[in-house]
C-alpha positions as a Markdown table, in Angstrom:
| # | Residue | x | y | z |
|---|---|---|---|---|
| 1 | Unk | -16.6 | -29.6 | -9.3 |
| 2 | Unk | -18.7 | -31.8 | -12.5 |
| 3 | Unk | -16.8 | -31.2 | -15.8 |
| 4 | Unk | -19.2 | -28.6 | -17.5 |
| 5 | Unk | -21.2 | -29.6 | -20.7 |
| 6 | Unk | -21.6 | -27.1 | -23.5 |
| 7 | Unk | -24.2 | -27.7 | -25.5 |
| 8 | Unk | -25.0 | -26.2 | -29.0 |
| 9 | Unk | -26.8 | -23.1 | -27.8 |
| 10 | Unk | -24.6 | -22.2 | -24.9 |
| 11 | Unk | -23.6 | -19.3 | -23.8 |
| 12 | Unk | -22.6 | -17.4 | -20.6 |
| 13 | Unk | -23.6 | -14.2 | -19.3 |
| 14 | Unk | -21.5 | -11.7 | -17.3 |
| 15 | Unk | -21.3 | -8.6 | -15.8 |
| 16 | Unk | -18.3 | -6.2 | -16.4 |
| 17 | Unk | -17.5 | -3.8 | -13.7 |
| 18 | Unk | -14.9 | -2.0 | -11.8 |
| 19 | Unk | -14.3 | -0.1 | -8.6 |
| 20 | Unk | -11.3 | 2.0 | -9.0 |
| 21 | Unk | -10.5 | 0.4 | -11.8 |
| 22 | Unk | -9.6 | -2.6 | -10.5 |
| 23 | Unk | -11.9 | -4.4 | -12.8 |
| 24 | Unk | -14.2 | -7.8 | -12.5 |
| 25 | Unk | -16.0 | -10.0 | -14.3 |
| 26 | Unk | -19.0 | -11.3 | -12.5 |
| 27 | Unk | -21.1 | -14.2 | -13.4 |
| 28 | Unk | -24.5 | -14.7 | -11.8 |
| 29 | Unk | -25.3 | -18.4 | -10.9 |
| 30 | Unk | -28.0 | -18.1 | -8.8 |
| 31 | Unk | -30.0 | -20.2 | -11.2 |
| 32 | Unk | -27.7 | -23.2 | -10.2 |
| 33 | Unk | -26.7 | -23.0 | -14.2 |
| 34 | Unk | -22.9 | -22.8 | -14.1 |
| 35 | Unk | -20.2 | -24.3 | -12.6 |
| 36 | Unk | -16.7 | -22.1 | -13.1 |
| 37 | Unk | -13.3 | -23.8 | -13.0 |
| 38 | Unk | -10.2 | -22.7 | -12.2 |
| 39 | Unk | -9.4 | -22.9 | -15.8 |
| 40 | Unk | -12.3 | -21.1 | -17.2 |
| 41 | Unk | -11.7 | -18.2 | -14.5 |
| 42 | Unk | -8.1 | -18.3 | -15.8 |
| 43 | Unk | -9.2 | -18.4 | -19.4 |
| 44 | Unk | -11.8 | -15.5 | -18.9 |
| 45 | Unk | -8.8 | -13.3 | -17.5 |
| 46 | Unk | -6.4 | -13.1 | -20.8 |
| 47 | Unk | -6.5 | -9.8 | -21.3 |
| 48 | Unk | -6.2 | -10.7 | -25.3 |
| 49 | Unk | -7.7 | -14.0 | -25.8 |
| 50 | Unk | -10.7 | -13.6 | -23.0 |
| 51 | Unk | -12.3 | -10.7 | -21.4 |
| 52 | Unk | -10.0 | -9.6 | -18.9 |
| 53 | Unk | -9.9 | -8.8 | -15.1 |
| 54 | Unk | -8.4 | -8.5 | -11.7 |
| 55 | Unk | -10.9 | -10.8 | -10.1 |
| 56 | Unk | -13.5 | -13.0 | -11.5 |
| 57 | Unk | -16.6 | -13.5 | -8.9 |
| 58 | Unk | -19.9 | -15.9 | -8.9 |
| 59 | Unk | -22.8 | -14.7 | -7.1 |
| 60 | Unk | -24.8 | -18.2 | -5.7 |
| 61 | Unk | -27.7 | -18.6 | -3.7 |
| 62 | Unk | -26.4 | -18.4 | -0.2 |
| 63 | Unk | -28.7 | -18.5 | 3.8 |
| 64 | Unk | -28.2 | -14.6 | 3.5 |
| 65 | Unk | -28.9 | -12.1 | 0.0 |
| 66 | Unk | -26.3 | -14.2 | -1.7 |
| 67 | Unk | -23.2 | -15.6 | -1.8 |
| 68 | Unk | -19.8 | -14.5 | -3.4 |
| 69 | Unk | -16.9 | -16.7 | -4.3 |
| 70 | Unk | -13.5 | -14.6 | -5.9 |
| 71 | Unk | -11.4 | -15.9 | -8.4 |
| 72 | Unk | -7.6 | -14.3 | -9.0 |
| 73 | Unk | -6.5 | -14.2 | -12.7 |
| 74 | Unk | -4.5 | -16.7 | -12.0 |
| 75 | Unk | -7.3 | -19.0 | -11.2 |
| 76 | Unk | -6.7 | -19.3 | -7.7 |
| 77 | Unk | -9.0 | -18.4 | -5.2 |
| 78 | Unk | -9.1 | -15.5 | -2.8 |
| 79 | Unk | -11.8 | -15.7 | 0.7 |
| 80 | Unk | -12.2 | -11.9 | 0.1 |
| 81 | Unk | -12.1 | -8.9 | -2.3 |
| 82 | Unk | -13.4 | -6.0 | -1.2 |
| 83 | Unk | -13.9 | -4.0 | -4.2 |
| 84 | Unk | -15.7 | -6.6 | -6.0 |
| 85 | Unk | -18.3 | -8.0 | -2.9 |
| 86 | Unk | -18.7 | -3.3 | -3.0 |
| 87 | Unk | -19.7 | -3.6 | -7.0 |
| 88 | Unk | -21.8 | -6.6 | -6.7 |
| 89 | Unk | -23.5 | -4.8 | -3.6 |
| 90 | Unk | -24.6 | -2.3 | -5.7 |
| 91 | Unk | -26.3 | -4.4 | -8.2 |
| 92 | Unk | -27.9 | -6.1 | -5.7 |
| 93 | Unk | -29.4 | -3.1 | -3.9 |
| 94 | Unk | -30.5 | -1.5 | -6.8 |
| 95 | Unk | -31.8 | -4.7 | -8.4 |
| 96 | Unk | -33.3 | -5.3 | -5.0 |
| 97 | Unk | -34.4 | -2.2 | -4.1 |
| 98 | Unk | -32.8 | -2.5 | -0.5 |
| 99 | Unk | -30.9 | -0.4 | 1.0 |
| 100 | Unk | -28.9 | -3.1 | 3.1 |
| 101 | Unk | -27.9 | -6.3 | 2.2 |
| 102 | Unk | -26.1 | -9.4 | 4.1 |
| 103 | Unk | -23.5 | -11.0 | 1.9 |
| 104 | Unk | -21.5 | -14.2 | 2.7 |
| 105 | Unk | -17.9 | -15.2 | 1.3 |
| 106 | Unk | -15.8 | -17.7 | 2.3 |
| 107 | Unk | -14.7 | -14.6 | 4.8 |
| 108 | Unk | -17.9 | -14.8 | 6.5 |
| 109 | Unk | -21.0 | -12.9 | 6.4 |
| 110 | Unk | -20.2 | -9.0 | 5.1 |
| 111 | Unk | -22.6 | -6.5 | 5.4 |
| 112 | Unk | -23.3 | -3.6 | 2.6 |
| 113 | Unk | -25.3 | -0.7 | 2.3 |
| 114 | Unk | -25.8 | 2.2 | 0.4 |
| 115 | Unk | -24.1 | 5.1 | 1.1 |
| 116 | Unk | -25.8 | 7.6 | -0.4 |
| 117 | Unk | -24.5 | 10.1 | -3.4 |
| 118 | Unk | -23.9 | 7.0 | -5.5 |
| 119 | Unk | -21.5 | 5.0 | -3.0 |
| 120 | Unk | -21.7 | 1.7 | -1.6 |
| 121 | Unk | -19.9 | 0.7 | 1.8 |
| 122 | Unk | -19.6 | -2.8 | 3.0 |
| 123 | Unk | -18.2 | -4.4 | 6.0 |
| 124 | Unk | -15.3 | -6.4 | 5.5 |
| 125 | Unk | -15.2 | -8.2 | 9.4 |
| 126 | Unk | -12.0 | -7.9 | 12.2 |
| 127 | Unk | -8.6 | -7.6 | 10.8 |
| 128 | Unk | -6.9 | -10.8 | 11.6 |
| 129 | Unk | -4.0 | -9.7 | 13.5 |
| 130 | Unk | -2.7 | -12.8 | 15.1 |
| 131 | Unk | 0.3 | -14.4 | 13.1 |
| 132 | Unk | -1.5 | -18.2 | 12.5 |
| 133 | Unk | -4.9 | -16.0 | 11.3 |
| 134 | Unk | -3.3 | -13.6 | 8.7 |
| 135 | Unk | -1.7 | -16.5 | 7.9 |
| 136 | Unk | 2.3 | -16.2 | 8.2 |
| 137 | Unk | 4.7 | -19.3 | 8.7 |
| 138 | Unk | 5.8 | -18.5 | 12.3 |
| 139 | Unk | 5.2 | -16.9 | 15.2 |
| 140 | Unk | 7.0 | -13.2 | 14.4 |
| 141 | Unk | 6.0 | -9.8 | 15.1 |
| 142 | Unk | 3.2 | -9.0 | 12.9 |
| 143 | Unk | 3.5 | -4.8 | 13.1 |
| 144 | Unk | 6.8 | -5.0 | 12.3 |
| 145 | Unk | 7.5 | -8.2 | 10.2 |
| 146 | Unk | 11.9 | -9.2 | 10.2 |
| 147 | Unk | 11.7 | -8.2 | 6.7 |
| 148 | Unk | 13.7 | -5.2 | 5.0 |
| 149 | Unk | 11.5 | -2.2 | 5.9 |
| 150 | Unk | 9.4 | -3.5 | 8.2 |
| 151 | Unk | 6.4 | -4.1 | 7.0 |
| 152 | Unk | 3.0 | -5.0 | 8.8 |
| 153 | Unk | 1.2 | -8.0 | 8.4 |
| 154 | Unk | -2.4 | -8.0 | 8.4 |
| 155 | Unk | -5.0 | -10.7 | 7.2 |
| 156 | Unk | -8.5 | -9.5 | 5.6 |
| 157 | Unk | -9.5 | -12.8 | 4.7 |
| 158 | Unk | -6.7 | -12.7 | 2.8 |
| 159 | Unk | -2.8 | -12.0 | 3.6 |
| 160 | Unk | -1.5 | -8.8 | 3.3 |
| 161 | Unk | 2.1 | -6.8 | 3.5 |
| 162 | Unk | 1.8 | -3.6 | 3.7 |
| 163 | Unk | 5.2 | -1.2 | 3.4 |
| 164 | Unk | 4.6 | 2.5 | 4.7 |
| 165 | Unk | 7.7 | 4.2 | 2.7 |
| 166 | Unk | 8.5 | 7.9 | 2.0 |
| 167 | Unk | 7.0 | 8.4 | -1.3 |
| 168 | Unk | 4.8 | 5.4 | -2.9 |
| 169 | Unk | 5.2 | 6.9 | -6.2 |
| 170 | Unk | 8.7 | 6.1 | -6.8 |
| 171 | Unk | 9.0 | 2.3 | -5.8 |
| 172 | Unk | 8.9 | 0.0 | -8.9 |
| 173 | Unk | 6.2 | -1.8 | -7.4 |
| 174 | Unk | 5.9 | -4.8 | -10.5 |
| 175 | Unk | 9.6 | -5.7 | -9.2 |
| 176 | Unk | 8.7 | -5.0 | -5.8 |
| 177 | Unk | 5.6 | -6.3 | -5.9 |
| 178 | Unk | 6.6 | -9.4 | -7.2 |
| 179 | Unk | 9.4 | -10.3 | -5.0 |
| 180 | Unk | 7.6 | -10.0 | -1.8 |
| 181 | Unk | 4.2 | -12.0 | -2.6 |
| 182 | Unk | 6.5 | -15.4 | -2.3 |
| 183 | Unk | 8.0 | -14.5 | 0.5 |
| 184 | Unk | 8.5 | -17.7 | 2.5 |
| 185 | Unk | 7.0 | -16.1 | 5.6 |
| 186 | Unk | 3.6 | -16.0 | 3.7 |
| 187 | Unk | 2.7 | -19.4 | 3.4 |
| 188 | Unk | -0.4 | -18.2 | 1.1 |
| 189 | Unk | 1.8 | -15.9 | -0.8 |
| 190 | Unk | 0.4 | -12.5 | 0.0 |
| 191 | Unk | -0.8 | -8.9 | -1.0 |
| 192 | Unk | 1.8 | -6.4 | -1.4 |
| 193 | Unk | 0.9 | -2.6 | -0.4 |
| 194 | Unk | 3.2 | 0.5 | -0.5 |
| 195 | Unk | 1.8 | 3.2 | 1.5 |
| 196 | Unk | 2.9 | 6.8 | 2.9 |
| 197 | Unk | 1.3 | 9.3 | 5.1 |
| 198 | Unk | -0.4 | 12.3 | 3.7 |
| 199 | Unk | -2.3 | 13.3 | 7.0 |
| 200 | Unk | -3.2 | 11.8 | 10.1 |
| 201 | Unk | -6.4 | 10.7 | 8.1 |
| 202 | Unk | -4.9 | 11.0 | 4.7 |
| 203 | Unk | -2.8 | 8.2 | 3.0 |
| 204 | Unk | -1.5 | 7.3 | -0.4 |
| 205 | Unk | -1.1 | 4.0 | -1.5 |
| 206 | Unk | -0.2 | 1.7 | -4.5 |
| 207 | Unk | -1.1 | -2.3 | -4.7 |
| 208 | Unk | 0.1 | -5.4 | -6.3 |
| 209 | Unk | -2.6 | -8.5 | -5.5 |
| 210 | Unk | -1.0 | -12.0 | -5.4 |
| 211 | Unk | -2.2 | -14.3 | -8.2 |
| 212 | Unk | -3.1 | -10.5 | -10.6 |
| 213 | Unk | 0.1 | -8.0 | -10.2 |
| 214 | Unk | -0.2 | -4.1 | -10.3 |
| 215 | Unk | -4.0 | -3.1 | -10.2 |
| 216 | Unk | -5.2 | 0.0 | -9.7 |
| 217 | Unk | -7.3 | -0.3 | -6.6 |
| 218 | Unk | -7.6 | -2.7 | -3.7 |
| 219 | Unk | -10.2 | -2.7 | -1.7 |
| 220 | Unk | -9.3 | -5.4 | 0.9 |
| 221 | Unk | -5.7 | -4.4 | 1.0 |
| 222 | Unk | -6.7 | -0.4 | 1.5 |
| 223 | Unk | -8.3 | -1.9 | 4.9 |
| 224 | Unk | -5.6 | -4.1 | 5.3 |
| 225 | Unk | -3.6 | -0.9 | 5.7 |
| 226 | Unk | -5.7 | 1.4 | 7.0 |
| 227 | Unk | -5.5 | -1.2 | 9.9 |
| 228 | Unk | -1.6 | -1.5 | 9.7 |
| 229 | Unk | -1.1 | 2.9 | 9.7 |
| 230 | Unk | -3.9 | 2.8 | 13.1 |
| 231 | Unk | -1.7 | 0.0 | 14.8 |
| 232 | Unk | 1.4 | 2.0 | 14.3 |
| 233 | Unk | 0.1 | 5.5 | 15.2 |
| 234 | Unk | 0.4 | 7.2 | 12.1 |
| 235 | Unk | -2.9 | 8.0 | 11.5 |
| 236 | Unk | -6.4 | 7.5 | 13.4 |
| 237 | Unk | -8.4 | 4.9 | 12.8 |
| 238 | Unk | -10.8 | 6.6 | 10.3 |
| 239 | Unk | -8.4 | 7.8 | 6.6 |
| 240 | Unk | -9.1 | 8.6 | 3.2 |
| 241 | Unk | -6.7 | 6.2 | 1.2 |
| 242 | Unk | -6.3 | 7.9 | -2.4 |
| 243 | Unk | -5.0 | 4.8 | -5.0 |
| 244 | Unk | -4.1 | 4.8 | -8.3 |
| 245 | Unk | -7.5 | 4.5 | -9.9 |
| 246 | Unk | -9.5 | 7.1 | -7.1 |
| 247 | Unk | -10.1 | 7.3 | -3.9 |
| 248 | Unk | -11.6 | 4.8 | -1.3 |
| 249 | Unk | -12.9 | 6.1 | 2.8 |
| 250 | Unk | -12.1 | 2.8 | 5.3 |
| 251 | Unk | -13.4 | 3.1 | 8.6 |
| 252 | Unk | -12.1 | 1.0 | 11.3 |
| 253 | Unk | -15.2 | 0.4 | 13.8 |
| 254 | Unk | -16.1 | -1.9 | 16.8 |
| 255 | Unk | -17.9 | -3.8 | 14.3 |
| 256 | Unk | -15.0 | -4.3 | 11.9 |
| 257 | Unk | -13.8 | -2.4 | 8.5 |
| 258 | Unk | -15.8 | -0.4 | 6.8 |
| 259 | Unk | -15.1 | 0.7 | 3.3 |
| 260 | Unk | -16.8 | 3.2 | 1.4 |
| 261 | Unk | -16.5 | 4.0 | -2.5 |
| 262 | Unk | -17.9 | 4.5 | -5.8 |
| 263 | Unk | -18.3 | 1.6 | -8.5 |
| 264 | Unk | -19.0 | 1.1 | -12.0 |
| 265 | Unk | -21.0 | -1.4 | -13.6 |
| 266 | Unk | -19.8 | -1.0 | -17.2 |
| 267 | Unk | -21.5 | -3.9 | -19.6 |
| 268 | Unk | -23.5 | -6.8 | -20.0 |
| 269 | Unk | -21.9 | -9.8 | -22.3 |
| 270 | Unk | -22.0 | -13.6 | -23.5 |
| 271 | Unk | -19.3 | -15.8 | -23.9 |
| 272 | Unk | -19.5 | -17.8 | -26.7 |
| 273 | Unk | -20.0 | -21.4 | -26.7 |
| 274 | Unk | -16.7 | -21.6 | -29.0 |
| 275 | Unk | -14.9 | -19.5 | -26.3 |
| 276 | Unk | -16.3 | -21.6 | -23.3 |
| 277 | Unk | -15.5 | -25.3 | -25.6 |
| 278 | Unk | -11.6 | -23.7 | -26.1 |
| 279 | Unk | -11.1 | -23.8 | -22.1 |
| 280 | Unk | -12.6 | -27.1 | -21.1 |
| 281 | Unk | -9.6 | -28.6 | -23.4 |
């Protein structure tokens, strides 16, 4: 990727928006303008000396309505985030004025539409279920991974570990959390979930994403373990998944996962050209 050159008038516009409170900043590049960088997305995600987020995401021209590529605060990248590709959907329709759109990520092509009553659902493909596709390091038992508790393995573009437990609210998920993103069997590091049943369509469930920590909604991980309760039988394959920051509907169809939700697009911005000139040092 070129080295970016700021010139005396620059400045960069994003978006600031959440779903669930997992929050993003979005930067629209389909003028061919900007180039990020791992740094810059980095930089941009200080919660005190940038803007802050979860994910960072650049909307490009793409063969279909656009395309999306995900940054973690970290500055590492992630093929999918679900909540994110469901906020951006929603700018896009209502800039639009479509009521379906055809995304692509380094996931694949996702397909959105409007839900009505102010939600947005998308299509987040086939749960990668096969051990070398989620991706783990060897050929195990993805339902029930040889790991303390048993947890599932699921890939949604991205790897996922999802713990169902008796009561999510009582596990110290940042120590948790933490401990079980490096765990050598995820090659990728991975996306920890705690999870427990409410109903047979009904489930609770807390997040930590690899490369952010604790957030308060996920939307490729509530998939990831919408998938992983239908596998094991403890629920059907349509559930209401209630998170930290509100509630998210995933819908496991013949066509792949659906998720349905409400998002927030909360301001417009600029980052200064002194900002942007402190993280190309």
């Amino acid at each position: 990727m070129p080295e970016m050159t700021i010139g005396s008038d620059t400045r960069l516009p994003f978006m600031k928006m959440h779903g669930l409170g997992n929050d993003f900043v979005v930067v629209d590049a389909r003028d061919g303008t900007w180039d990020i960088t791992p740094a810059m997305a980095e930089g941009i995600a200080h919660r005190q000396m940038g803007i802050g987020f979860d994910q960072l995401t650049v909307i490009t021209k793409g063969d279909e309505d656009a395309h999306l590529t995900f940054y973690n605060a970290d500055g590492s990248t992630s093929a999918a985030c679900g909540n994110a590709t469901r906020c951006i959907a929603r700018h896009l329709l209502d800039e639009s004025g479509k009521t379906h759109l055809r995304l692509t990520t380094d996931r694949g092509l996702l397909l959105a539409e409007d839900a009505g009553n102010g939600l947005t659902s998308v299509n987040m493909g086939e749960p990668q279920l096969d051990w070398q596709d989620i991706p783990l390091a060897e050929d195990v038992d993805a339902l029930e991974l040889p790991i303390e508790g048993a947890p599932t393995a699921t890939g949604m573009g991205n790897p996922h570990c999802t713990f169902f437990v008796d009561n999510a609210e009582v596990i110290p998920l940042a120590e948790f959390g933490a401990r079980y993103e490096h765990h050598p069997l995820y090659p990728e590091r991975t996306n920890v979930q705690v999870a427990h049943v409410v109903a047979p369509d009904h489930l609770r469930m807390r997040v930590w994403e690899r490369g952010v920590g604790i957030t308060l909604a996920s939307g490729s991980s509530s998939c990831a373990t919408a998938v992983a309760a239908a596998r094991r039988g403890l629920t059907g394959r349509k559930v209401q998944i209630d998170l930290d920051g509100g509630t998210l509907w995933i819908d496991w169809r013949k066509d792949g996962v659906w998720m349905t939700g409400p998002t927030m697009h909360v301001a417009d911005g600029h980052f200064t050209r002194q900002f942007l000139e402190s993280l190309s040092k």
